[in-house]
LUMDO-227720 format. One record per residue: x negated, y, z of N, C-alpha, C in turn; residue number from 1. Coordinates in steps of 0.001 Angstrom, whole numbers, plus 500000, padded with zeros to 6 digits. Layout:
% residues N
((X Y Z) (X Y Z) (X Y Z) NUM) ...
END
This chain:
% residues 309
((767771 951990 110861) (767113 952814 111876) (767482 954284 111659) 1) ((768081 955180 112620) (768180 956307 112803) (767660 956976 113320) 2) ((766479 958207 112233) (765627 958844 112829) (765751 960290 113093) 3) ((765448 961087 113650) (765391 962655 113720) (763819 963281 113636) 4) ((763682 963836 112498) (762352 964669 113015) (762100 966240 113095) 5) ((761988 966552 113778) (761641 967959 113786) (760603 968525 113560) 6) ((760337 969624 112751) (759548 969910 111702) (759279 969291 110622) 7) ((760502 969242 110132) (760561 967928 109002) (760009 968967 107197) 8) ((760387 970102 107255) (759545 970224 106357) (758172 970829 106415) 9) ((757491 970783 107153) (756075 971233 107354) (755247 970455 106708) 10) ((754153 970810 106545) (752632 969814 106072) (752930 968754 106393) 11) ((752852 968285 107628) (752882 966415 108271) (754155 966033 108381) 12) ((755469 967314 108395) (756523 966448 108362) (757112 965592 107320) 13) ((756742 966894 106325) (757318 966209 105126) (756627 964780 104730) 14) ((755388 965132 104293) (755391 963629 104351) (755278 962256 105306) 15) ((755465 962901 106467) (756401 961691 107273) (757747 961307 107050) 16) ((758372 962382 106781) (759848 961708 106306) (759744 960935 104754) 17) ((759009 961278 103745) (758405 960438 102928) (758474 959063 103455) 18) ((757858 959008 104107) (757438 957191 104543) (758350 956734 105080) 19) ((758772 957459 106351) (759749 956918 107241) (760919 956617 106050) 20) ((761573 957120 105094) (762846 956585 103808) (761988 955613 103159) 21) ((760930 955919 103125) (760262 953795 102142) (760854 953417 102974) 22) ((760461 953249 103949) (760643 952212 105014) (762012 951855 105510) 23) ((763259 952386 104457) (764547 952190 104770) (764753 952872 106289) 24) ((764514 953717 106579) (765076 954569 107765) (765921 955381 107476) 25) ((767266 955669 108407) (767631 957407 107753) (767380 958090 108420) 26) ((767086 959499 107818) (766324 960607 108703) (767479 961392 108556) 27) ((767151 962309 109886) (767785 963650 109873) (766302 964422 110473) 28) ((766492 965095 109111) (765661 966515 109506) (766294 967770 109955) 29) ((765321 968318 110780) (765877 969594 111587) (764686 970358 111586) 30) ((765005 971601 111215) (764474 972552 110417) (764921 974249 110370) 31) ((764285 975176 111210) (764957 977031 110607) (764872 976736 109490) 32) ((766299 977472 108458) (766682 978008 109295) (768560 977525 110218) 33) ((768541 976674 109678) (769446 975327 110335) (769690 975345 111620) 34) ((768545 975088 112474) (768619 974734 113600) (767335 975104 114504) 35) ((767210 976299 115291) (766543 976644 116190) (766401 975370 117046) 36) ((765068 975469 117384) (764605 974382 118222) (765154 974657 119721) 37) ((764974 976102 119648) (765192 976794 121277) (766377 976895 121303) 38) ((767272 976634 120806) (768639 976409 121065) (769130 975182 121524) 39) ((768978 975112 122549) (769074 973722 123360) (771217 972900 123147) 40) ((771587 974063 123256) (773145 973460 123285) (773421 973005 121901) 41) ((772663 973796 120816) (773163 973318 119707) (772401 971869 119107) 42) ((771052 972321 119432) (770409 970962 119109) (770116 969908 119759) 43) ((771589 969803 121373) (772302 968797 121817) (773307 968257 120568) 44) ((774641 969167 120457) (775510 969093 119565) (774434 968050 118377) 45) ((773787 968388 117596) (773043 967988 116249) (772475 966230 116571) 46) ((771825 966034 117854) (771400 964872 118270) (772266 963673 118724) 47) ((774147 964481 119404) (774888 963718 119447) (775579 963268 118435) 48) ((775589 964063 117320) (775973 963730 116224) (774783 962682 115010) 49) ((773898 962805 115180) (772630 962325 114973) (772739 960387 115595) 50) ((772811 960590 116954) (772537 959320 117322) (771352 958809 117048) 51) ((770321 959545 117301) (769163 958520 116603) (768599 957747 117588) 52) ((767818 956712 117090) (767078 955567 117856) (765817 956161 117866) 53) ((765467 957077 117183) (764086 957591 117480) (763797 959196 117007) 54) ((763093 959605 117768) (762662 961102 117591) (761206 961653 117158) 55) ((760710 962012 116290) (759736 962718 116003) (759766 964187 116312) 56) ((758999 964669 116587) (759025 965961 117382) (757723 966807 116929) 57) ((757781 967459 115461) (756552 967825 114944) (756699 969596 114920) 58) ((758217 970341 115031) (758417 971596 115433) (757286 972032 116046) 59) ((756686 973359 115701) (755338 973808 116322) (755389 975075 115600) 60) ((754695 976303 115749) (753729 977313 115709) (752130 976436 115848) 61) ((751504 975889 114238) (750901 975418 114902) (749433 975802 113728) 62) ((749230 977878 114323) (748061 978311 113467) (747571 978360 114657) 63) ((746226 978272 115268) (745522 978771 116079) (745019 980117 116177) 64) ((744490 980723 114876) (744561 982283 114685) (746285 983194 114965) 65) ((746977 982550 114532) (748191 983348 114746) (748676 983063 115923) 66) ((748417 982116 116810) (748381 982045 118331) (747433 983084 119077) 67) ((746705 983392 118927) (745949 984808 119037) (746628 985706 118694) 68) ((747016 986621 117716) (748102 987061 117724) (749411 987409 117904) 69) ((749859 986276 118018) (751019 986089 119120) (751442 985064 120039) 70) ((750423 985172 121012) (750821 984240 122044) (752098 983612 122630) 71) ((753256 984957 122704) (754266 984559 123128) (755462 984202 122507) 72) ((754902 984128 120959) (756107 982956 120123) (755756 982022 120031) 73) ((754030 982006 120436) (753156 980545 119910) (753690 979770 121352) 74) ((754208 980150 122613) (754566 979495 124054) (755945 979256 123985) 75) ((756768 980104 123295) (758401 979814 123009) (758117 978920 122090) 76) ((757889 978673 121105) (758349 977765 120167) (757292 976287 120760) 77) ((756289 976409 121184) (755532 974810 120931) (755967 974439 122909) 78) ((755685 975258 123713) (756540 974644 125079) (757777 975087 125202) 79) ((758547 975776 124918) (759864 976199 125530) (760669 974897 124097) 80) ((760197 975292 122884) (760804 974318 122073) (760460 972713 122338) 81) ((759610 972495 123202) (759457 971180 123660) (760384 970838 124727) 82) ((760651 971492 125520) (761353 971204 126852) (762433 971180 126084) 83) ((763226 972215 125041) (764774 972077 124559) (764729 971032 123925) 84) ((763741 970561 123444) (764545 969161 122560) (764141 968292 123220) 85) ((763406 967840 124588) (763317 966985 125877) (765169 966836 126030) 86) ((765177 968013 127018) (766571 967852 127531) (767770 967712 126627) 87) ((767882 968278 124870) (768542 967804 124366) (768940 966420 124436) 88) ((767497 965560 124256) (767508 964055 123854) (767911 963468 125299) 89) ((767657 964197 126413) (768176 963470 127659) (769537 963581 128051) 90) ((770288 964524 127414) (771271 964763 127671) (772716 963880 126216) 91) ((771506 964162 125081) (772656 963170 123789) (772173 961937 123906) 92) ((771061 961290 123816) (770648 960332 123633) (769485 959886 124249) 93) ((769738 959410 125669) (768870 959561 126564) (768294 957987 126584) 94) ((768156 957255 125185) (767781 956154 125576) (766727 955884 124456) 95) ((766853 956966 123203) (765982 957248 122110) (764816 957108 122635) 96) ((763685 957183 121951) (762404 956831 121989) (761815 958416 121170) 97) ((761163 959311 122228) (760787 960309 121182) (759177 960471 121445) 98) ((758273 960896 120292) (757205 961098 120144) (756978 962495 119846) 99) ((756331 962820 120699) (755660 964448 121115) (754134 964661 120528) 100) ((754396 965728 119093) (753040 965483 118706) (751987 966998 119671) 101) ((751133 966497 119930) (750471 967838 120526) (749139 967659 119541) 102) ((748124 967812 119912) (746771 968426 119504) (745798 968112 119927) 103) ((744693 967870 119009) (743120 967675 119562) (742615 969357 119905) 104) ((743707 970163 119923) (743288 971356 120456) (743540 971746 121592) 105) ((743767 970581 122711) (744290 970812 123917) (742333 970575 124598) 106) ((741531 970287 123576) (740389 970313 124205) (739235 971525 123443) 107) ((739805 972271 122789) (739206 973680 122267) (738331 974050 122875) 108) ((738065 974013 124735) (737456 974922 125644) (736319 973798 126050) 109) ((736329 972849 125433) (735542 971661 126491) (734004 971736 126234) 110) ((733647 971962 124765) (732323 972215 125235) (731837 970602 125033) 111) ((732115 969422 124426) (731620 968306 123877) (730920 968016 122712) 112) ((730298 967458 122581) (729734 966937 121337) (729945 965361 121169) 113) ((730588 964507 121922) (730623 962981 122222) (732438 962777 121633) 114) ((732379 961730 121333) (733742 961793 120886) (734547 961280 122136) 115) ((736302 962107 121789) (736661 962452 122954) (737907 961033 123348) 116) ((737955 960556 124581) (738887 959503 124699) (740635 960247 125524) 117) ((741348 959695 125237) (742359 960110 125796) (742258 960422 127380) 118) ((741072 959860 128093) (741067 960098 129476) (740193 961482 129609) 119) ((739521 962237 128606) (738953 963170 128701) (739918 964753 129781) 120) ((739494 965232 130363) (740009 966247 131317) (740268 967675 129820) 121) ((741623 967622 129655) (742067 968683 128649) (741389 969998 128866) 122) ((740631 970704 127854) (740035 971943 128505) (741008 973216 127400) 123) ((742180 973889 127314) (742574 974467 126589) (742055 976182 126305) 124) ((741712 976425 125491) (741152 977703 125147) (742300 978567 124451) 125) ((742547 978662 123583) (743767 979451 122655) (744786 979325 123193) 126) ((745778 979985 123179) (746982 980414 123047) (747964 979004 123011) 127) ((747613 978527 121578) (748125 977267 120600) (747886 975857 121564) 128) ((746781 975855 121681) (746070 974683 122543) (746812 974513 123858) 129) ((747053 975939 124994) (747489 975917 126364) (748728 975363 126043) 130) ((749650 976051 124617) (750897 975604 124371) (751011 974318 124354) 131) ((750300 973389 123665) (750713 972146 123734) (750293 971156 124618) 132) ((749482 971693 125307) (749102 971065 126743) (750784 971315 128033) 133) ((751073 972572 127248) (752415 972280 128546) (753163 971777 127915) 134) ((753055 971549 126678) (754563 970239 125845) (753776 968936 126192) 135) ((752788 968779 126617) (752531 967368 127285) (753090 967205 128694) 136) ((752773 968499 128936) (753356 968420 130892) (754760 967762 131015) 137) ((755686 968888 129969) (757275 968450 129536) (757449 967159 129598) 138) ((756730 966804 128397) (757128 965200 128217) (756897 963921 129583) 139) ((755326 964406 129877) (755429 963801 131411) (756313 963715 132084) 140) ((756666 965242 132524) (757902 965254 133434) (759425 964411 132895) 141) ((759624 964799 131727) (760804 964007 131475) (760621 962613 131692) 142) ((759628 962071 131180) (759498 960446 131233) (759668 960167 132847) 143) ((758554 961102 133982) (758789 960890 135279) (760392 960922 135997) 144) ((760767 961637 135592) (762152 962275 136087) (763292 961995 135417) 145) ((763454 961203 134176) (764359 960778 133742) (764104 959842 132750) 146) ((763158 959438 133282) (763155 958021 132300) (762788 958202 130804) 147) ((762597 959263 130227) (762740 959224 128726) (762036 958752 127915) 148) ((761982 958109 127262) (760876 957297 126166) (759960 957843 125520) 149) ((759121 958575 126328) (758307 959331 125504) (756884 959089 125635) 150) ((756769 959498 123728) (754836 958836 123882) (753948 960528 123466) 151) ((752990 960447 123373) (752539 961761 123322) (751153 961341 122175) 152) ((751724 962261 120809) (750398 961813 120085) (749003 963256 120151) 153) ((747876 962972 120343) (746889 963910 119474) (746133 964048 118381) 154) ((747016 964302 117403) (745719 964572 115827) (745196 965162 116034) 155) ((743455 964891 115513) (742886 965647 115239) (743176 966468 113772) 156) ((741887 967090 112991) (742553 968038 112010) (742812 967359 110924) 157) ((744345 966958 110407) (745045 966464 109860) (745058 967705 108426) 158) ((744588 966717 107161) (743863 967460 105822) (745009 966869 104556) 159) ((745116 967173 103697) (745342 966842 102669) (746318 967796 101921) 160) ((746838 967273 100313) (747826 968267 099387) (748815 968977 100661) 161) ((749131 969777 099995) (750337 970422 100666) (750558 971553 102064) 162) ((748833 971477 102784) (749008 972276 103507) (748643 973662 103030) 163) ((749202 974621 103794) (749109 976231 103547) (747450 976367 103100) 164) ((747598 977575 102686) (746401 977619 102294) (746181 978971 103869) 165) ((747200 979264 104672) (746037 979561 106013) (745393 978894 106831) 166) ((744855 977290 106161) (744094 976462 106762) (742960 976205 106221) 167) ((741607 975881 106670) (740442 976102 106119) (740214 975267 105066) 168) ((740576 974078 104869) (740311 973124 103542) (740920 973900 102514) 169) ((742461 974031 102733) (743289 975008 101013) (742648 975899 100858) 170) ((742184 976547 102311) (742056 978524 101994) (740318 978310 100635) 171) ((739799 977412 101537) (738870 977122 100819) (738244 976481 099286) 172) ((739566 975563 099367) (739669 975632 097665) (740080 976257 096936) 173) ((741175 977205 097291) (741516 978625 096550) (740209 979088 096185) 174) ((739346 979844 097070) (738512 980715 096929) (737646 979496 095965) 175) ((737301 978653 095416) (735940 977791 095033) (737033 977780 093799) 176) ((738485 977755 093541) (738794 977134 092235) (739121 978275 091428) 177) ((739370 980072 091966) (738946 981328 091552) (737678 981600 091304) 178) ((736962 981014 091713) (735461 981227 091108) (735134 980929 090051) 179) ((735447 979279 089819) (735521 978700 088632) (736029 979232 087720) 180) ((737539 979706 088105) (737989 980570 086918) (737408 981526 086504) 181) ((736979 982486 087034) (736299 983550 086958) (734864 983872 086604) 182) ((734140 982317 086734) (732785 982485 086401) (732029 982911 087520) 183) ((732336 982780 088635) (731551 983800 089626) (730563 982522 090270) 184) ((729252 983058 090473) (728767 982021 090983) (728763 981852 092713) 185) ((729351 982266 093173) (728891 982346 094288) (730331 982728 095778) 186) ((730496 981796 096475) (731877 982522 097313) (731742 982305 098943) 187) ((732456 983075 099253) (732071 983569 101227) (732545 981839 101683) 188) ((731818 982161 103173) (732607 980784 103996) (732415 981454 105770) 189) ((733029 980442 106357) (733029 980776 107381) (732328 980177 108103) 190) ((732630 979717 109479) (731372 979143 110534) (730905 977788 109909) 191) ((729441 977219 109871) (729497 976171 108987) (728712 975294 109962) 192) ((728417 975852 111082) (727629 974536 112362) (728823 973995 112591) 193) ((730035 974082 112795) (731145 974014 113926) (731195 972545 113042) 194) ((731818 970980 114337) (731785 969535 113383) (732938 969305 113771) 195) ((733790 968745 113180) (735529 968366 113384) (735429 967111 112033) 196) ((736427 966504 113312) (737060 965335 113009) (738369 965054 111894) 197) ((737973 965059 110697) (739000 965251 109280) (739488 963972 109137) 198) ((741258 964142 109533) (741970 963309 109015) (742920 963177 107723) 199) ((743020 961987 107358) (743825 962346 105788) (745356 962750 106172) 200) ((746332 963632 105733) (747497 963168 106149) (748350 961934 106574) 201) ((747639 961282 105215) (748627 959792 104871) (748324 958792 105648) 202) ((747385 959386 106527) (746784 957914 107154) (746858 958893 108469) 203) ((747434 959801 109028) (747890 960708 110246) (749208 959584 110344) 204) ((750398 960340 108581) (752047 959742 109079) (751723 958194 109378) 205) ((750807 957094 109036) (750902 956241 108767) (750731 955463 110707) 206) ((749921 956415 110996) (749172 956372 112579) (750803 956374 113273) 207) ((751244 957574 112855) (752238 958720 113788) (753335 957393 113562) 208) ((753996 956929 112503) (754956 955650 112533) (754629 954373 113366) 209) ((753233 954098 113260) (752839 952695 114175) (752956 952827 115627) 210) ((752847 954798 115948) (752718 954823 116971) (754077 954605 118306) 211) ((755133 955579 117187) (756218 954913 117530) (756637 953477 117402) 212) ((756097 952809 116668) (756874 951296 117244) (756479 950676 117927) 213) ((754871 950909 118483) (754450 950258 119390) (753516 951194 120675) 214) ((754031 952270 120602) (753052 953218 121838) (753918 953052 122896) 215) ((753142 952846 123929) (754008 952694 125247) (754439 953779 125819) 216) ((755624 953662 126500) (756346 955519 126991) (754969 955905 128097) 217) ((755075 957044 128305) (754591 957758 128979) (752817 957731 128653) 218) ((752306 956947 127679) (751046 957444 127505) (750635 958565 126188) 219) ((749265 958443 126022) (748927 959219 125177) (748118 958645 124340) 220) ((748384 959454 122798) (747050 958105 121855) (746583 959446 121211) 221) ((745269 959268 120733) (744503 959946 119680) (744517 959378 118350) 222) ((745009 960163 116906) (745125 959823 115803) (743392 960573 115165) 223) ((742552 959741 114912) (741276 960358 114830) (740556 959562 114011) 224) ((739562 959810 113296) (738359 959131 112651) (737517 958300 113582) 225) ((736939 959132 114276) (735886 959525 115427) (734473 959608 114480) 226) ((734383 960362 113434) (733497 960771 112999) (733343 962419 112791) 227) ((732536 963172 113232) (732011 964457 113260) (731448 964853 111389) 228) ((732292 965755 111033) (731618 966135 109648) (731485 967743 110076) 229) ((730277 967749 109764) (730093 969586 109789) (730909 970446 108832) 230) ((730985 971341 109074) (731550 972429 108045) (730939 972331 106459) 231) ((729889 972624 106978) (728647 972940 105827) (728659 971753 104953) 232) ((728450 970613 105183) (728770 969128 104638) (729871 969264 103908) 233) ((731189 970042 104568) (732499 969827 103763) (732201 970900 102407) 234) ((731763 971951 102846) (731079 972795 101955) (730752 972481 100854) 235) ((729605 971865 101068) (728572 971413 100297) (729170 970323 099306) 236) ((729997 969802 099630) (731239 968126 099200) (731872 968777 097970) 237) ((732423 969762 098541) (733454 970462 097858) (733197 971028 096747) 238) ((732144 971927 096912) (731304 972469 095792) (731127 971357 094729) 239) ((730268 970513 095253) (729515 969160 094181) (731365 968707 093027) 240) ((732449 968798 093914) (733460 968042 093494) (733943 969316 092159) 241) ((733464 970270 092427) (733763 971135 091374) (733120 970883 090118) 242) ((732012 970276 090163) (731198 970114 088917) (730139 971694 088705) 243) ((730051 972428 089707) (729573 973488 088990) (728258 974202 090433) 244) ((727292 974784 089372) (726548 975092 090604) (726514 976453 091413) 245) ((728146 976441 092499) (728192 977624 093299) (727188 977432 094083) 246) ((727174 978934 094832) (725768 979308 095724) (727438 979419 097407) 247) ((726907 979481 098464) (727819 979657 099109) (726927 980712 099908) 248) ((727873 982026 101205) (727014 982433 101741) (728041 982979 103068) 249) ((727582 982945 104341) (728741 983681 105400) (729134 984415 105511) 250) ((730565 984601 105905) (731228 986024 106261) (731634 986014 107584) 251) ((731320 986864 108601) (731471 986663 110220) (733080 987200 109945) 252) ((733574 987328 109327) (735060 987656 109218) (735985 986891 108873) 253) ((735505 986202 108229) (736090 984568 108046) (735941 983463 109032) 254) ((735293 983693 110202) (734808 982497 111513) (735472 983076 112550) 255) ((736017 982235 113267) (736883 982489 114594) (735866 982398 115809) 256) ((735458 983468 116685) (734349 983554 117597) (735035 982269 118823) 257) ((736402 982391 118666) (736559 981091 119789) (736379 979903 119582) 258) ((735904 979487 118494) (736184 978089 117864) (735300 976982 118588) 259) ((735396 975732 118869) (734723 975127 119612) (734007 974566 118494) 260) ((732650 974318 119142) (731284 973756 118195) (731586 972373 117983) 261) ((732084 971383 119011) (732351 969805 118165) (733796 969816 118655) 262) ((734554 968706 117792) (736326 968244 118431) (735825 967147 117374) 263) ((735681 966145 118234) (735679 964680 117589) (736637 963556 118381) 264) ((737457 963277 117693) (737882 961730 118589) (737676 960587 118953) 265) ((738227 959904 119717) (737760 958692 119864) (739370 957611 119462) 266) ((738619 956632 118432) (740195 956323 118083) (740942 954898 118830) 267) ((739986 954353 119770) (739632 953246 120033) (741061 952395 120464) 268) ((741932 953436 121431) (742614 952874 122229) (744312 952489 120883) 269) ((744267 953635 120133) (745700 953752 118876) (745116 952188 118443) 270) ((744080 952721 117860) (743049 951135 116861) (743700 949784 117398) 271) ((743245 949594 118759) (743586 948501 119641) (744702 948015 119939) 272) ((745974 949393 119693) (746931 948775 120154) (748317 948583 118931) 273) ((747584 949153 117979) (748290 948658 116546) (747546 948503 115161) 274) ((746193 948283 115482) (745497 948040 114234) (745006 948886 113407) 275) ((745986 950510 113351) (745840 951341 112707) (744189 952077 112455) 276) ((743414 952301 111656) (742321 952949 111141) (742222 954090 109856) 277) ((741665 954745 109930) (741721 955705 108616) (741161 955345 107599) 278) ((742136 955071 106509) (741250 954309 105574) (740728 955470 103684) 279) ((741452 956895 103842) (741436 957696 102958) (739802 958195 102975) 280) ((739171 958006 102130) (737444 958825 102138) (737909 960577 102243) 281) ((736886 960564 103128) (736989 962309 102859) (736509 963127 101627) 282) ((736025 962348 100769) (735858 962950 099479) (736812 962836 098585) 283) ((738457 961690 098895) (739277 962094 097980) (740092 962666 098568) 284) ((740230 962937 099880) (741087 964381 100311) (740882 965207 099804) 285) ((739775 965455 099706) (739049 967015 099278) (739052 967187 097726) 286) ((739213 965960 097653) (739057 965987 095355) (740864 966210 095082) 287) ((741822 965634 096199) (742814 965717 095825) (743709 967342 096140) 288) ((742876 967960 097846) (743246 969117 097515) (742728 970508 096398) 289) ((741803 969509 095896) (741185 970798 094853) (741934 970711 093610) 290) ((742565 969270 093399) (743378 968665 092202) (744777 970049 092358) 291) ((745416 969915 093475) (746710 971157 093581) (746220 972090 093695) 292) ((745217 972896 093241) (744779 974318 093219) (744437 974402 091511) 293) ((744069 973126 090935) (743824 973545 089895) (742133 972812 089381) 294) ((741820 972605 090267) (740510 971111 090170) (740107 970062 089846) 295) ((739140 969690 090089) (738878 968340 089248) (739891 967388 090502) 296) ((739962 966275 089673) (740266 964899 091272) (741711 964607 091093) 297) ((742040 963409 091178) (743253 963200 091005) (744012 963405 092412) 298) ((745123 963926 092061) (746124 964213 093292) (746602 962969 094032) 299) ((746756 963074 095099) (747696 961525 096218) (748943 962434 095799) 300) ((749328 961392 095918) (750985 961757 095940) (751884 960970 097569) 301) ((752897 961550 097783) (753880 960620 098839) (754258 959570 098532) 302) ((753678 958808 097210) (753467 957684 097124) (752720 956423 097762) 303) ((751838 957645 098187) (750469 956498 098486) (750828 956633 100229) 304) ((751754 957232 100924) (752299 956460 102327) (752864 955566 102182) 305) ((753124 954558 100977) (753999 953381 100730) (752614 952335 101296) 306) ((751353 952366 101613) (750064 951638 101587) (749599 951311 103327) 307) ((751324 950659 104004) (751292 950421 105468) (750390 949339 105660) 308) ((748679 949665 106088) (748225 949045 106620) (747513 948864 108169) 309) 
END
């Protein structure tokens, strides 16, 4: 099997290409500073040479705060870089099968508390969110207009080792595993009503592979728990996993005033149509990202995507 993924070394790429080589695939990753996404002629050239039977498509700008900040690299790179590697693949290999990852942030603006089904009416708020609502449009259109094999995934917030620490789980064990060091009893947090739907990585790539072999072109699946954990809960988790008794307390400078109060999924329809479920506890995500900062908890490794169930 010949694969291509783009954003192959990011948080979820990398260890998707992890799994996808267990699994005897060969990958070609594509990656700045190599290969601009928005360079459509070249990353024709790369795909005809490529030949792949399948496409992952994880290339993104994909901070929501730095989409606020810059809206208009966060719209070049997650839609304009969607449409170039559309028409790349329609133009080298127009018979590939590619999967378009977008976001449970295409519903940021909605204003739910019920968990959300793929038929839910997209409400986009940020910058980030509108962006990948028009890399869904893309993919529509290509599938309408030229046939292209395309499925469209939405993770929700996809957790584990390895992501940046400008995301709230790392940023947050930094600050709790400097404390420790330091003796300090006590460290800032940010909005702690707000409830989101925490997925493990390994059981995201594990979703994101089933989805390609069996998601039908032109729909859409949710990669999700469909369970709501508050902030404060993760908080509170996190702390206990330290062994030590921090005090926690808010900083309105650390909370994003746009942030939506619930993003929960509904996983029903992925579940149904390949079995797939999340099977990682959210307490050893959280023990394992405190393990790479320097914490108690044993680390996952890209080993444990070898566990296709």
């Amino acid at each position: 099997m010949s694969t291509v993924v783009t954003g192959a070394a990011g948080f979820i790429g990398s260890w998707l290409c992890a799994l996808l080589r267990s699994q005897g695939e060969n990958v070609r990753e594509i990656d700045l500073p190599h290969c601009d996404i928005g360079d459509t002629a070249h990353l024709t050239r790369v795909l005809e040479r490529a030949a792949p039977e399948r496409i992952y498509h994880l290339a993104a700008q994909a901070s929501v705060r730095r989409s606020w900040q810059h809206p208009a690299h966060t719209w070049r790179t997650n839609a304009g870089g969607t449409v170039s590697l559309l028409e790349a693949a329609r133009v080298a290999c127009p018979g590939t099968k590619v999967l378009v990852m977008s976001s449970a942030g295409v519903f940021d603006g909605a204003h739910v508390d019920a968990p959300l089904t793929e038929n839910y009416q997209p409400a986009p708020l940020s910058p980030y969110a509108a962006s990948k609502l028009a890399a869904e449009s893309a993919a529509r259109h290509y599938f309408a207009a030229h046939a292209l094999r395309m499925v469209v995934v939405r993770p929700f917030n996809v957790i584990g080792p390895g992501q940046s620490q400008e995301y709230l789980i790392p940023s947050l064990s930094h600050r709790l595993a400097a404390a420790v060091r330091s003796d300090h009893s006590r460290i800032t947090v940010g909005n702690l009503e707000a409830r989101r739907d925490f997925l493990d990585v390994r059981d995201a790539v594990r979703g994101l592979w089933l989805l390609m072999r069996d998601g039908q072109p032109g729909e859409v699946y949710h990669l999700c728990t469909g369970v709501g954990t508050p902030i404060r809960t993760l908080v509170e988790t996190m702390i206990s996993l330290t062994g030590r008794p921090l005090a926690y307390r808010q900083d309105p400078a650390l909370a994003r005033g746009a942030d939506a109060h619930s993003l929960i999924g509904d996983p029903v329809k992925t579940r149904w149509l390949t079995g797939w479920q999340a099977t990682v506890p959210l307490a050893t995500t959280l023990a394992d990202v405190l393990a790479e900062v320097g914490g108690p908890g044993p680390l996952g490794t890209r080993a444990d995507v070898l566990r296709l169930r």
